[in-house]
N, C-alpha and C positions, 0 to 999 in steps of 0.2 A: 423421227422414229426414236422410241427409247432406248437405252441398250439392252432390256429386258425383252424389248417385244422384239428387237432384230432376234435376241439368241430362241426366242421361240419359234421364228420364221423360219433360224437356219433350221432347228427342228424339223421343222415340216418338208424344209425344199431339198434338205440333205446334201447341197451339191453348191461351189461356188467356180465362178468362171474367172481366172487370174492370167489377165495380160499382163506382159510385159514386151516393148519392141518402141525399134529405132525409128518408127515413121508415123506421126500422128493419122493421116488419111487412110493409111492401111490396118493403122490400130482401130479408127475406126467401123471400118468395111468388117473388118472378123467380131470384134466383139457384138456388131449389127446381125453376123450371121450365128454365133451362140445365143444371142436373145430370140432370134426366130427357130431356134433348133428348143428353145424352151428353158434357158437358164435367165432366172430370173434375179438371181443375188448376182452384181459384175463387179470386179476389182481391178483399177486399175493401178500399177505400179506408177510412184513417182517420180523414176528415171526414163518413164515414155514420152515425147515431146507434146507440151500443147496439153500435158494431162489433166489441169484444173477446167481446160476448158472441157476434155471430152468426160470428166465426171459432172460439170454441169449438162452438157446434153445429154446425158443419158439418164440425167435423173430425172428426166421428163418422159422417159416412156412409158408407160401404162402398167403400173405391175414391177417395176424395175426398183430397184436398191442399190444403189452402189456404193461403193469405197472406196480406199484409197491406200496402196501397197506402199511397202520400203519409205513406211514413217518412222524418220530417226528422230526428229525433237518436236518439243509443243507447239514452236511457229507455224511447219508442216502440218501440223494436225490440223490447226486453226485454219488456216489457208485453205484443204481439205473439207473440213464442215461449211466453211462458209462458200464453196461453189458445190457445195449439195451433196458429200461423202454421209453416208451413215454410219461407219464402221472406219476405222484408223486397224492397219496391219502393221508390224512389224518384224525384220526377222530377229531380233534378240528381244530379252526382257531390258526394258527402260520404263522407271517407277516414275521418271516425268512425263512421259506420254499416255502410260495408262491413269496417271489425276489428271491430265488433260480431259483426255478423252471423256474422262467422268464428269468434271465441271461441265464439258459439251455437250450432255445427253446421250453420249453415242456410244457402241462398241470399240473393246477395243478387243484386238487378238496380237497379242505378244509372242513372238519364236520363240520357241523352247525345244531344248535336244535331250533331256533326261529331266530324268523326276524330280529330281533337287531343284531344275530352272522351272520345271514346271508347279511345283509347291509353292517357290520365290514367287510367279507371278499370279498367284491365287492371292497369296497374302497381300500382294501390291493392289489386288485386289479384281484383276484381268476375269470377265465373265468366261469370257474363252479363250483355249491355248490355243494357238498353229502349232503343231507339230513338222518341226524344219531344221532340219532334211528329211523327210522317212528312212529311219532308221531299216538297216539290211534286214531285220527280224520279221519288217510288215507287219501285219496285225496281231502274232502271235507276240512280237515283245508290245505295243499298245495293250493286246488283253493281261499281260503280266503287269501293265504298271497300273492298269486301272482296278487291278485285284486288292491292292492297300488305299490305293486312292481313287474310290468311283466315284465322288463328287466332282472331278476334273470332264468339264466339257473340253475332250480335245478335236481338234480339225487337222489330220496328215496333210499336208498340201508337199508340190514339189517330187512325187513318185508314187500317184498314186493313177490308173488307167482305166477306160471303162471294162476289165477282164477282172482286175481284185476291186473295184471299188464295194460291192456287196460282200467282202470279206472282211474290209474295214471297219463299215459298219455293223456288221455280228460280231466282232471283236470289242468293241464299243463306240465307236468313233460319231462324236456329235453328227459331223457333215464331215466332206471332206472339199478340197480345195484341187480344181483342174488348170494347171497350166500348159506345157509341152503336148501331153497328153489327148489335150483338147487343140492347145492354137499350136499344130505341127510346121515349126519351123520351114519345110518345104510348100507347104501349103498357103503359108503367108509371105513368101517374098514371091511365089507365082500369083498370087491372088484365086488363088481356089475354095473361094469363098463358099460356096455348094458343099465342099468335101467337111471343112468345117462344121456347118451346119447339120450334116447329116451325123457328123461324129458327138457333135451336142446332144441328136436325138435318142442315139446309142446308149450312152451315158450318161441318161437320165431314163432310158428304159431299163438301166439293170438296176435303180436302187429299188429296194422291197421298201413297202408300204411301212409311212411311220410309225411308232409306237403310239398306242389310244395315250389320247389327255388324261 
């Protein structure tokens, strides 16, 4: 997939599922339960064990996109695309990973915490920002920085819930990015796999319909 055609998917799907955790078999049972709760774009971090292999499984399932978190240099990115990543994340801006990711066909989404990091990785050339950490302002500082710069497709990830996720996006927010929010720490070391799932289908019933092409 291109990185043109991911950033118009995220368009559509408005919503990304971002694991991160200490145990491959359980990382995979939850993100098994947000793909059945309806999240179709999945990210997984590459401090999760076994990750290249659970982004090759899952890039087999029907409808499924996945990527690949906490890419810090090109090796990782490569490594990444080649067991089936679409998308390279990372949490700072690094201008070697985003020409990676570009030579790879793929997105890339660069961390950025203010508009200066977030302009730097425009010019680097990043199709889309992460915005990380979510800033304490939420959407109201998002809609002040996209008032000088609305060509910035940005993605909050990191503090955003299914309660503001539909404030995010009326602020402007490309998609946004579910991690805690979605895979609840108590949830996933009991194996409450159900709970998950049902909070997937939450959280993707509050986004409002996308913007017409």
């Amino acid at each position: 997939m291109e990185s043109q055609r991911f950033v118009e998917l995220l368009s559509r799907e408005r919503a990304t599922a971002i694991l991160r955790w200490g145990d491959q078999g359980q990382a995979a049972e939850a993100m098994e339960a947000a793909y059945r709760g309806g999240f179709r774009i999945l990210e997984f971090t590459l401090t999760t064990p076994g990750v290249y292999e659970l982004i090759r499984d899952f890039s087999q399932r029907p409808g499924a996109v996945v990527g690949a978190g906490t890419v810090l240099d090109p090796e990782q990115a490569r490594r990444a695309v080649d067991a089936g990543a679409r998308f390279v994340v990372s949490p700072v801006v690094d201008e070697t990973v985003i020409g990676c990711a570009a030579e790879l066909g793929v997105a890339a989404l660069p961390g950025a915490h203010t508009p200066t990091e977030m302009l730097q990785a425009h010019h680097f050339g990043a199709p889309l920002i992460k915005l990380f950490p979510c800033p304490a302002g939420g959407p109201v500082w998002l809609r002040s920085v996209l008032g000088p710069l609305p060509f910035l497709k940005v993605v909050p990830t990191n503090g955003v819930d299914e309660h503001d996720f539909a404030r995010w996006l009326d602020a402007g927010a490309w998609a946004a990015g579910f991690v805690a929010s979605l895979f609840d720490a108590g949830d996933m070391a009991a194996g409450r796999w159900s709970a998950i799932e049902a909070r997937a289908e939450r959280i993707l019933a509050a986004r409002p319909a996308p913007p017409p092409a």
